[in-house]
N, C-alpha and C positions, 0 to 999 in steps of 0.2 A: 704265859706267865710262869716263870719261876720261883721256887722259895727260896731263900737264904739264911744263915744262923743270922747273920747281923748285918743293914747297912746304914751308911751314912747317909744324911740329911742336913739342909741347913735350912737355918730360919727364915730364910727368904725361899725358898722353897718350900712349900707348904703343901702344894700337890705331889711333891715326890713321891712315889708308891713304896712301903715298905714290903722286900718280897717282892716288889718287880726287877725282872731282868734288867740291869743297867746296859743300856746303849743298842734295846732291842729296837730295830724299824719295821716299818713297814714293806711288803714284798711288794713292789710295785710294778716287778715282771709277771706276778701272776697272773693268769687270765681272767677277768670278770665280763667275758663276753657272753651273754644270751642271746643263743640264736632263736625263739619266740618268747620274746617277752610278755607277759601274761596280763599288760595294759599298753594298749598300743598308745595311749594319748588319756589325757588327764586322771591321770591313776591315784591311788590315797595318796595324802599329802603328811607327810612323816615328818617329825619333830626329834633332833638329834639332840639331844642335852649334852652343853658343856659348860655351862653355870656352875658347876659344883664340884670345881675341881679334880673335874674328870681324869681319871689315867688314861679312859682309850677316848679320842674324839672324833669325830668325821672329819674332819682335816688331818688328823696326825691317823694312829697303830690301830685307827678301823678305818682309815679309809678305802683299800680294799673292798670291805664289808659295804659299806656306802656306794662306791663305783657299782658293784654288784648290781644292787638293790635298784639303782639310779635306772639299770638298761634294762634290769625287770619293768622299766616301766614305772615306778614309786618317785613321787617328788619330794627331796628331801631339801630340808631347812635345819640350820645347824640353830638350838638354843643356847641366846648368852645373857639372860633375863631371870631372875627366882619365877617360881610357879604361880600362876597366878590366872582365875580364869579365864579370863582376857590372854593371854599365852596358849594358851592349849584350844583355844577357842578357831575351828575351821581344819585340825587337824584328826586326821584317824589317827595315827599312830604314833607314839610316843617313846623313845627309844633312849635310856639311861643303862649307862653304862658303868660302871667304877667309879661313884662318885664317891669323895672323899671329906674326911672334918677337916679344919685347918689348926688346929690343936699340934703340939710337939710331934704326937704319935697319928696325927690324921686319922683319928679312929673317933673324935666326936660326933654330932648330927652332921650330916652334910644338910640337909633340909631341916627349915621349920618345921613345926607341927602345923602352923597355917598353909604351909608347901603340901605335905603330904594330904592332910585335909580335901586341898583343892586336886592333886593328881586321883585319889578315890574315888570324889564324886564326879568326876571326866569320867574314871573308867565306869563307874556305876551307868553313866547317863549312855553309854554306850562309845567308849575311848577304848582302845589295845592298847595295853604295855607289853615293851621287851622290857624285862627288868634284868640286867647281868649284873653280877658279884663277881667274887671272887675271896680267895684265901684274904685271912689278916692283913691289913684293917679294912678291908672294904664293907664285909659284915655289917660290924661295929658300928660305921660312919654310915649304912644306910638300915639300919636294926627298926626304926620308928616308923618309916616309909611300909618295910614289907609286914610287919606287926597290923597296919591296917587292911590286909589283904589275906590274913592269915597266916603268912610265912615264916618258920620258923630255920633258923641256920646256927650251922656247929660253930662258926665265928673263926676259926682255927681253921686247917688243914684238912684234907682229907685222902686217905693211900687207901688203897685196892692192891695188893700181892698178886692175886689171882686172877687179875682182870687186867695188870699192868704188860704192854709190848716189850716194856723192858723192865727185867726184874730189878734191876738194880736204881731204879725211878719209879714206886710206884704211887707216886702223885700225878701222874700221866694214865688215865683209865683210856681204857676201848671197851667201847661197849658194843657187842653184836648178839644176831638171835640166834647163837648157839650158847655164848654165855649168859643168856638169861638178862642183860643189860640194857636190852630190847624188848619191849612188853606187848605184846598184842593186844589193842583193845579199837571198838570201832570210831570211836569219839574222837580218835588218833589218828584215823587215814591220811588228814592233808599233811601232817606232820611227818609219817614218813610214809606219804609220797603220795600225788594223787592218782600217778598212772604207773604202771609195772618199770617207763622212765625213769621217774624220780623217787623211784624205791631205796630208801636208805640201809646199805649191810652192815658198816662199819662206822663207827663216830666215836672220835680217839678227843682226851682234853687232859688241860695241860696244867696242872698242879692250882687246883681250886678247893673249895668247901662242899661240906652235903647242904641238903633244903629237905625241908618237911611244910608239908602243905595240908590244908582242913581239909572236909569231909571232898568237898568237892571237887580235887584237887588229883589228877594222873598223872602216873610218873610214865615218863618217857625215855630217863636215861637212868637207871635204877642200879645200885650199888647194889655188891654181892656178899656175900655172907663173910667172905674178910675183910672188906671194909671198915675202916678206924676214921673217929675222928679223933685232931691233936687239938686240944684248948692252946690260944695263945698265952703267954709270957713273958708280953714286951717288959725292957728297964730303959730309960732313958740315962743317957753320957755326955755332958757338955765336957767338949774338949775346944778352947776359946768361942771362936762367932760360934761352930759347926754343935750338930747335936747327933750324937752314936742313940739310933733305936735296935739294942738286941733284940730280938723275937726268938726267945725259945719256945718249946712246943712240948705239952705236958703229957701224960699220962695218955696212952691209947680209949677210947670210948667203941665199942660196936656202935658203927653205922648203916648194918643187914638194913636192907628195901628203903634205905633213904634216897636221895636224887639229885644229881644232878645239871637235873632238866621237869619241871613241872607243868603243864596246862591247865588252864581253866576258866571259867565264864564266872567272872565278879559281877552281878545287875545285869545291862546290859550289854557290859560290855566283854573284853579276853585279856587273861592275862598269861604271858609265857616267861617264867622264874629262871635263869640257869645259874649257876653256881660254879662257872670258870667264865672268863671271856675271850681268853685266847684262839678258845672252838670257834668263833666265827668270822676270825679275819685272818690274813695272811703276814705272819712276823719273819723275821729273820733274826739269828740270835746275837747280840750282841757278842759272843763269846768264839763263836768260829762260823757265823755267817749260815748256820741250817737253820732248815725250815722249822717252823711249828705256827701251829695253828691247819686252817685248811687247805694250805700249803703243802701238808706234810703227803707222802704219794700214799696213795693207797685207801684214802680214808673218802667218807661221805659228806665230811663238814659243808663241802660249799653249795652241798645240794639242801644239807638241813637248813640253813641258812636261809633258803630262798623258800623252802618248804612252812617254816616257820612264820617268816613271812605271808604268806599265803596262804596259811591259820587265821593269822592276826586280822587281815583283809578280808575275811570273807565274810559270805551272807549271813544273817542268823541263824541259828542253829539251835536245837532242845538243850536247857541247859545239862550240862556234863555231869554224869553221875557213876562213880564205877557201877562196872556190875555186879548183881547181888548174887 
């Protein structure tokens, strides 16, 4: 994902993303081949939301991410239903991505509070979420959802200078264990990586927000001591049918040890927080056709991805506590 000062939108469009790259695809040369996939036959049964006016969806700019997941062996099922026990009922995992309000600025609830209600006590009863955001308004339009989970997010923006591959973008972080972006902790192993294979070095993302998580709550992809967050700013512009959403971006905030990338064990169940989405599928840019997301060379995204995955799936565990 990309930010922008301002784009356009129309009324009939109501899932249009403000701040998403216009005319970004999906990389559908990339490879999502697994040569041992980690369920040979009837493996968790995953739940893709795209009810809620998703920007990324398992048909469209994650499917990549999907194909991945699919030859790990995950049976995945695209949702186009509100939440509702009966929905979630028979599945492990639950995977919401960029959902959106349908409001002018797409920043209202995307979920009821009977929605949310019901995805807590799934996870409670022992249900995984991926829950992915991203920069304004994805926050905003899912604020009520992660609010029951403890989740707290800067709603706006967030740059990293000093952690950025290129100075002159640094809404684009990489995080490795030399820059401290990588945190050792044991409650983490499957996350990066269960065997010295799937050890994660680098994990690069692509203009998202920070997260703050309760007591319970470990950061995985942890901003550095220049990190800012930007509050958004949107103004609304009817110019005939069409509707102009500026987004300016206000006054820097220190974002030091915010994240993100969070885990941890709600009841009985897991939940993994991130705060870009582009990290875990393969785009191309609308603009001159490069890569970003786990596409881009060099980086670890496609292995966090399945690593993550593979948190979310597994057995139980003591519940997650830093260390003291």
């Amino acid at each position: 994902m990309h930010a922008s000062a301002a784009l356009s939108t129309s009324l009939l469009l109501v899932a249009a993303m403000v701040g998403c790259q216009s005319g970004a695809k999906p990389d559908m040369k990339f490879s999502t081949a697994v040569a041992n996939p980690s369920f040979k036959e009837n493996g968790p049964r995953v739940l893709f939301d795209e009810a809620h006016h998703n920007v990324h969806t398992g048909g469209g700019k994650y499917k990549p991410f999907v194909n991945l997941i699919k030859n790990d062996g995950y049976r995945v099922t695209p949702n186009r239903k509100p939440f509702h026990k009966e929905t979630l009922a028979g599945y492990s995992i639950l995977v919401i991505a960029n959902a959106l309000g349908t409001n002018e600025r797409n920043d209202d609830p995307a979920f009821t509070e009977e929605e949310c209600d019901v995805v807590a006590d799934w996870v409670l009863g022992g249900g995984s979420l991926l829950f992915i955001t991203d920069h304004y308004p994805t926050g905003t339009a899912v604020q009520n959802l992660a609010q029951r989970f403890g989740i707290s997010m800067c709603l706006g923006v967030t740059e990293d200078s000093l952690m950025a591959p290129d100075p002159s973008d640094p809404t684009s972080i990489l995080y490795t264990w030399e820059n401290g972006g990588l945190v050792d902790h044991p409650s983490l192993m499957t996350i990066y990586g269960r065997t010295p294979q799937e050890r994660v070095h680098r994990i690069q993302t692509f203009t998202g927000q920070s997260l703050a998580g309760g007591r319970e709550a470990i950061v995985f992809l942890r901003l550095g001591p220049a990190a800012v967050d930007k509050p958004p700013q949107p103004t609304v512009e009817r110019q005939g049918g069409d509707v102009l959403v500026h987004v300016a971006y206000g006054d820097p905030v220190s974002a030091e040890g915010r994240a993100q990338g969070l885990a941890f064990e709600f009841g009985a169940g897991r939940v993994v927080a991130l705060g870009e989405a582009a990290m875990l599928t393969a785009q191309l840019s609308g603009y001159d056709g490069s890569p970003f997301g786990m596409n881009v060379p060099g980086i670890d995204n496609r292995q966090l991805a399945l690593n993550i995955m593979h948190w979310l799936a597994g057995p139980p565990v003591e519940l997650l506590r830093p260390p003291s």
